[in-house]
C-alpha angles and dihedrals in degrees: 000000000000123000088250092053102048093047089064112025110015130069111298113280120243118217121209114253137244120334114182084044098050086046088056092051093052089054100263112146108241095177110150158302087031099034108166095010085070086080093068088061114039104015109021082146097059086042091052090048088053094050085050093047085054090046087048097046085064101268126157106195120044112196106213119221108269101114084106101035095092119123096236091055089036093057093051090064084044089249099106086130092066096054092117098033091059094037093057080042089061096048096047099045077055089057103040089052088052093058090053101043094051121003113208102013121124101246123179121224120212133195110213117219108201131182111277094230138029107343086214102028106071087170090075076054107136117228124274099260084055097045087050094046097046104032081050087055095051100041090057084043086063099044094046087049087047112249118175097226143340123261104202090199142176103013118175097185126038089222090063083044097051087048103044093050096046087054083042086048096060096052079073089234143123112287124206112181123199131197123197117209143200133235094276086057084255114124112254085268090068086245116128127249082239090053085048108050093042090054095048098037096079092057088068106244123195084225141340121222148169120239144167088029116131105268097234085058106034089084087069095057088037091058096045086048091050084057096050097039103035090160108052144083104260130197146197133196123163149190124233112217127055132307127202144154087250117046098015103221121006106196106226102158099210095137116082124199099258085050097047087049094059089046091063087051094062090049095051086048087054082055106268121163111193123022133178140146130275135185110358098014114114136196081277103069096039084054100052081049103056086051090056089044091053097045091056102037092171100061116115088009095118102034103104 
């Protein structure tokens, strides 16, 4: 069964979990600016045997590690020339991970398109002409390293939205596109999920979803979203520590994998279609959530 297919008519899909935060657990420097993407460069073992742990967890969608391989990111650590060459490293170490994890199931890779700048400051936000011209290189950087399809994630402003999955769009794949929110539910813009759904809709994406958002308070963005976008697969993916407009994502901790499991079922019963895990979230609670997916196949079934 196709992506396409799955989203609307198969069991939900479950996305893998955090990436920059599990490489700092297993020891990886993440300093910044490149954060994650150091990875590429000093552990792509460690990062491959990530990958394998999600695939082996029960994920069906690996998102490889090129939230940080955009040119803008790459030039302030003086490597802007290897923007492509990490970024089809990234795919490939996804993909490699996904043959070890779990050899002969049918796994997903997605590229992930980021803001270019802060995920919880839009004020840092480029103008419209540099977001174009950067978002289009690195989506074409995706679909040349192979990715499957393109997560839009973590947008703070629905202009950077609008921008990132037209250039998605053109690549003629698959587009996910993920929102974060505050506390109030806004993104960290102050616009409203409505205003932001509304605003992307018309662009055709594959799904809309809600992502880095703390997992206790992600239901209440999911819900308005299901309102604005009735008729599309929609998705949710959180964090489990602590957002906020000052310090960005606090790591607490406080959600343990059963809990988080039972988390994603709530989301599925507000008509989710696809769920997984972001910053903070571990193997260990995709794979408490595909139990639990496991354990109740008809959830979400009828959502769409």
């Amino acid at each position: 069964m196709d992506l396409l297919n799955r989203l609307t008519s198969g069991a939900p899909l479950l996305l893998d979990g955090a990436t920059g935060t599990e490489l700092n657990r297993r020891g990886v420097d993440t300093t910044l600016p490149l954060w994650s993407a150091r990875a590429l460069i000093t552990a792509p073992g460690v990062l491959t045997e990530i990958h394998a742990d999600y695939a082996r967890a029960g994920a069906d969608i690996l998102t490889a590690d090129t939230f940080r391989t955009n040119r803008r990111t790459l030039d302030r650590a003086g490597l802007a020339s290897e923007a492509q060459t990490l970024t089809a490293r990234a795919i490939a170490l996804a993909r490699a991970g996904a043959e070890r994890g779990a050899p002969g199931r049918q796994i997903w890779v997605a590229g992930s398109l980021a803001p270019v700048e802060d995920c919880y400051t839009p004020e840092l936000t480029p103008p419209d002409h540099e977001l174009m011209a950067e978002h289009g290189e690195m989506a074409q950087a995706l679909l040349r390293s192979g990715a499957d399809l393109i997560l839009v994630e973590t947008m703070p402003t629905i202009r950077e939205a609008r921008i990132a999955t037209q250039a998605a769009r053109a690549t003629g794949l698959p587009v996910l596109v993920g929102f974060t929110c505050r506390s109030d539910n806004r993104l960290f813009s102050g616009e409203t999920v409505t205003e932001a759904a509304r605003a992307i809709l018309p662009l055709g994406p594959t799904a809309l979803m809600i992502n880095c958002t703390p997992s206790r308070t992600i239901r209440w963005p999911l819900s308005e979203l299901r309102v604005a976008a009735p008729d599309l697969p929609l998705g949710a993916y959180a964090n489990i520590g602590h957002t906020d407009d000052i310090v960005g994502w606090t790591d607490t901790g406080d959600v343990t994998p059963d809990q988080y499991a039972g988390l994603g079922l709530d989301w599925l019963g507000l008509g989710a279609r696809l769920v997984g895990g972001c910053c903070g979230t571990r193997p260990a609670h995709i794979a408490a959530m595909r139990a639990a997916l496991d354990r109740a196949p008809g959830i979400g079934l009828s959502s769409t």
